[in-house]
C-alpha positions as CSV (number, residue, x, y, z in Angstrom):
1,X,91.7,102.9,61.3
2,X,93.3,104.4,58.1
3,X,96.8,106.0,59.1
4,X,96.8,104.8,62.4
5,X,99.6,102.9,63.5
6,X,99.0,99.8,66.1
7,X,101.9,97.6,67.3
8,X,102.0,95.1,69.9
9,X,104.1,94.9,73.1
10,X,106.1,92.1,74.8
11,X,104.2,90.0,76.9
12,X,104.6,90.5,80.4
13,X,103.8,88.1,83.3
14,X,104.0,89.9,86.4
15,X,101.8,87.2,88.9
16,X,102.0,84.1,90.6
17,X,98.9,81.8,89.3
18,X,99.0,80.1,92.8
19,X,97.0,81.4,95.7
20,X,94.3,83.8,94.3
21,X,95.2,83.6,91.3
22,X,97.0,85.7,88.8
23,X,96.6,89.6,88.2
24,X,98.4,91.8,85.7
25,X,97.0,95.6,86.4
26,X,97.8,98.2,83.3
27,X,98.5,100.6,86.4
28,X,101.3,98.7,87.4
29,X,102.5,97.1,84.2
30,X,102.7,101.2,83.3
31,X,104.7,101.6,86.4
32,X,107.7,98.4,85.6
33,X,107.5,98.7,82.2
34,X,107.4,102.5,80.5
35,X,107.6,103.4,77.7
36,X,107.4,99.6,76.9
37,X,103.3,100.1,77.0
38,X,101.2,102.0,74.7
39,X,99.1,105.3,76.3
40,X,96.4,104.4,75.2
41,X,95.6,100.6,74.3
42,X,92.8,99.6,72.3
43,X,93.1,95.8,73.1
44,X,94.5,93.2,75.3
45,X,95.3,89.9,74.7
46,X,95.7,87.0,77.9
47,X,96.9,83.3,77.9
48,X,97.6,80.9,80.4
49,X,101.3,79.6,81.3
50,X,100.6,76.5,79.1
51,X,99.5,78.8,75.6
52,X,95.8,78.3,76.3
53,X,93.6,81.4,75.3
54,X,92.0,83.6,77.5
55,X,88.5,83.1,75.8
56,X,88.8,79.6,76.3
57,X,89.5,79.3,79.8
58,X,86.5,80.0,81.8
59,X,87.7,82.8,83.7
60,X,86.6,86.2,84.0
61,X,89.0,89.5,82.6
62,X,88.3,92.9,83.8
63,X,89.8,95.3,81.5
């Protein structure tokens, strides 16, 4: 949007792929990380360990 700044964050891998898999919750990313995370995202962006992205994995993302 005009005049709105955006910026991106670091990217943060908090989980362990093995198991059940691997979950990063904003709630808790907030928690480790702040201020490192905006208030209010408007986007989110996944990969897996080896670069691949997340829309071309297969898996399901709840946001």
């Amino acid at each position: 949007m005009p005049g709105e700044r955006t910026y991106g964050t670091a990217w943060f891998d908090e989980g362990d792929a093995s198991g059940d898999g691997d979950s990063e919750l904003l709630t808790d990313l907030r928690r480790t990380h702040w201020p490192r995370i905006c208030s209010s995202p408007v986007d989110m962006e996944a990969e897996t360990v080896s670069g691949v992205k997340s829309q071309h994995t297969g898996n399901i993302f709840h946001t």
